[in-house]
C-alpha positions as CSV (number, residue, x, y, z in Angstrom):
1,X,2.0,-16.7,-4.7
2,X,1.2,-14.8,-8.4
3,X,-1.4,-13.5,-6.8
4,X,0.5,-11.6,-4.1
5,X,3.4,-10.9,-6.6
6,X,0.8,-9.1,-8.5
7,X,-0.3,-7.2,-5.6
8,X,3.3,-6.0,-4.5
9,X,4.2,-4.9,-8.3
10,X,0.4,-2.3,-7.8
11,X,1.8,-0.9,-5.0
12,X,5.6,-0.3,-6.2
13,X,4.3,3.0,-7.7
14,X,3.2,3.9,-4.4
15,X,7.2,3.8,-3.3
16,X,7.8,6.3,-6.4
17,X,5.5,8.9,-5.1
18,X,6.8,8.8,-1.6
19,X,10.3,9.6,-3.2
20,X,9.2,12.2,-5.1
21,X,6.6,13.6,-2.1
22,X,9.7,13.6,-0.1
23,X,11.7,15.3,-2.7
24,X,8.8,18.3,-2.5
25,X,7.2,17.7,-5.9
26,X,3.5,17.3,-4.8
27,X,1.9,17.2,-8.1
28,X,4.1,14.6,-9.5
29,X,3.7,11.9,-6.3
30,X,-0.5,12.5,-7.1
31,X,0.2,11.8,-10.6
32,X,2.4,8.6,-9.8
33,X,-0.8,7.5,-7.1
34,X,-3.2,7.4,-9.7
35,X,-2.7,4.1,-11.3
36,X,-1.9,2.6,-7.4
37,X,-4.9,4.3,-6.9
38,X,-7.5,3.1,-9.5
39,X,-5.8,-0.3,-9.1
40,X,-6.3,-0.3,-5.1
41,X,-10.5,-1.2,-4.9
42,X,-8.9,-4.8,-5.9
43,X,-5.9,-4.8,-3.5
44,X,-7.6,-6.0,-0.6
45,X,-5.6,-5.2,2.9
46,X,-2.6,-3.5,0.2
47,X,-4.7,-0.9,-0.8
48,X,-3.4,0.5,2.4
49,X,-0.4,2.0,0.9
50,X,-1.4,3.7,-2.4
51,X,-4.3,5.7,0.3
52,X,-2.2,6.6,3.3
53,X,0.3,7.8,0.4
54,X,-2.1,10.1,-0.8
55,X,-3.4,11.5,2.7
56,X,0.0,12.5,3.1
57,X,0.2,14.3,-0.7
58,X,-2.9,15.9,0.3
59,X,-1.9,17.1,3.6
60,X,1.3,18.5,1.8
61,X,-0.9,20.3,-0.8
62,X,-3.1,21.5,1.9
63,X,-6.6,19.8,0.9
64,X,-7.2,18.6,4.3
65,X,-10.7,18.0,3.8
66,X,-9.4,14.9,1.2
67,X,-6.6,14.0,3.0
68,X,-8.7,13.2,6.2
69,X,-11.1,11.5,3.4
70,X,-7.9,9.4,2.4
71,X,-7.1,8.6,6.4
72,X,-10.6,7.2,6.8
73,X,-10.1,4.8,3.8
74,X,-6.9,3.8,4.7
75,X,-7.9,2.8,8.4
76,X,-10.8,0.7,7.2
77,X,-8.1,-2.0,5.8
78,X,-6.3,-3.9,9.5
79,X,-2.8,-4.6,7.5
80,X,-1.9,-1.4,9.3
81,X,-2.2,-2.8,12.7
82,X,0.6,-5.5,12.4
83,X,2.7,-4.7,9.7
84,X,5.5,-2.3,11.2
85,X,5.7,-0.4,7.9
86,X,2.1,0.0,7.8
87,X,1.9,1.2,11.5
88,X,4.3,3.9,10.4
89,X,3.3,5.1,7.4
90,X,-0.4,4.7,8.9
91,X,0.2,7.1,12.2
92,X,2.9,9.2,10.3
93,X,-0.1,10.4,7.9
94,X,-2.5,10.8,10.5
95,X,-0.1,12.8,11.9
96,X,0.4,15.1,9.9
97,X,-3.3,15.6,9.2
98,X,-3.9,16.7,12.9
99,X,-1.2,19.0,12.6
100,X,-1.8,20.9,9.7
101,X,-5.5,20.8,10.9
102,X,-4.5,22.8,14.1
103,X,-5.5,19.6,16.4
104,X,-2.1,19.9,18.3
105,X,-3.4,17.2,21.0
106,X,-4.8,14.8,18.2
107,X,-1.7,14.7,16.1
108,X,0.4,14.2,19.5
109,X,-1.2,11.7,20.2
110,X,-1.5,9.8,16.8
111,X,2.5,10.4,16.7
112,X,2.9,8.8,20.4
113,X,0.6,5.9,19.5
114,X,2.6,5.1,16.3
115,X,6.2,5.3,18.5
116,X,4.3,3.4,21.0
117,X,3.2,0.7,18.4
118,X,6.5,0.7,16.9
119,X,8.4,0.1,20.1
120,X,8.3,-4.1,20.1
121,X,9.0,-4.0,16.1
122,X,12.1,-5.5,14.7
123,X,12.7,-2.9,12.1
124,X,11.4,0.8,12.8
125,X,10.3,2.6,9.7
126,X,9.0,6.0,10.2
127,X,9.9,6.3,13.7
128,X,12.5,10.0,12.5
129,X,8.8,11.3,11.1
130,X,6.9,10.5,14.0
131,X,9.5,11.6,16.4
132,X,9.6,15.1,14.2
133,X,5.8,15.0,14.4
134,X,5.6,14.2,18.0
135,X,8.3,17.2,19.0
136,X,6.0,19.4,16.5
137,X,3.0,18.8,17.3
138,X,4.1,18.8,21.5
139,X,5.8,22.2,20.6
140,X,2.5,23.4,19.3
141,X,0.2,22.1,22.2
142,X,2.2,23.6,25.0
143,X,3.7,19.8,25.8
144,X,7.2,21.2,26.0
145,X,8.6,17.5,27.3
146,X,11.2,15.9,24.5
147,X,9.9,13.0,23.1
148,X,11.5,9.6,24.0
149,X,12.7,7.3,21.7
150,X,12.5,3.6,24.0
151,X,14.8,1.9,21.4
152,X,17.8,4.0,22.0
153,X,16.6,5.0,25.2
154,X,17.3,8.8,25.2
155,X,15.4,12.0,24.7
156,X,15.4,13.5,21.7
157,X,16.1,17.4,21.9
C-alpha cells in the first residue's frame, strides 16, 4: 500500500501540468513534467500519465516528431486499456497528434475508438475532448456526420 501511495504522489505533478497546459502555458506544464518524467522509468503501468501528458504538451508546442515519440511510450504500458481515465487521456493525445499531423482519418478514428471505449465506463473523463476532436478531425476529413455521444444519446452539433 506505501508502495502505491508513493507512486500516486509521482504522478500528482502530472495533474499540475494538465492545469496549466489547459490554461495555455506550454512551457510551464513541460517544466512541471520533468520530475514526473525522470521519476516515471520506475512507475511501472503509472508512468502512463506523466508520458501521454507530455505528447499532448508537445503536440501543443508543435514538436510532433516527439510528441508521437511520447505516444509510442505511453502505449507500451496496458494501464490505458482498463482504466477509464487512462483510456481518455490515452486516445485524447493520440488525438490530437493525428490532427495536427494532418492525418484527418487517423485522428477520427483514435477519437471514435476512445468514445467507443469510454461508452460502458462509469465515469467519463475526457469524453468533451474527444467529442471536440472527433467533430474536428470529421470536419477536416470531409465526415460531415455529428458525432454521437451514446451516454446522452444525442448528436452533438
Amino acid at each position: 500500500m506505501i508502495d502505491l501511495q508513493r507512486r500516486r504522489a509521482r504522478v500528482s505533478g502530472v495533474d499540475m501540468a494538465f492545469a496549466v497546459h489547459t490554461a495555455g502555458d506550454l512551457g510551464r506544464a513541460l517544466q512541471l513534467l520533468e520530475r514526473p518524467l525522470a521519476l516515471s522509468e520506475t512507475m511501472g503501468d503509472l508512468a502512463f500519465w506523466p508520458r501521454s501528458a507530455r505528447a499532448r504538451v508537445a503536440t501543443g508546442m508543435g514538436r510532433l516528431d516527439e510528441a508521437r515519440e511520447w505516444v509510442d511510450r505511453a502505449a507500451s504500458g496496458r494501464v490505458w486499456l482498463v482504466v477509464p481515465n487512462a483510456i481518455g487521456l490515452f486516445h485524447t493525445a493520440r488525438a490530437e497528434l493525428e490532427l495536427a499531423l494532418g492525418r484527418h482519418d487517423a485522428a477520427l478514428d483514435a477519437a471514435r475508438t476512445g468514445i467507443a471505449a469510454l461508452r460502458d465506463a462509469p465515469y467519463i473523463p475526457f469524453l468533451d475532448e474527444l467529442l471536440w476532436l472527433q467533430a474536428e478531425a470529421g470536419r477536416a476529413a470531409g465526415d460531415l456526420v455529428p458525432p454521437v455521444d451514446d451516454r446522452l444519446g444525442r448528436q452533438h452539433e
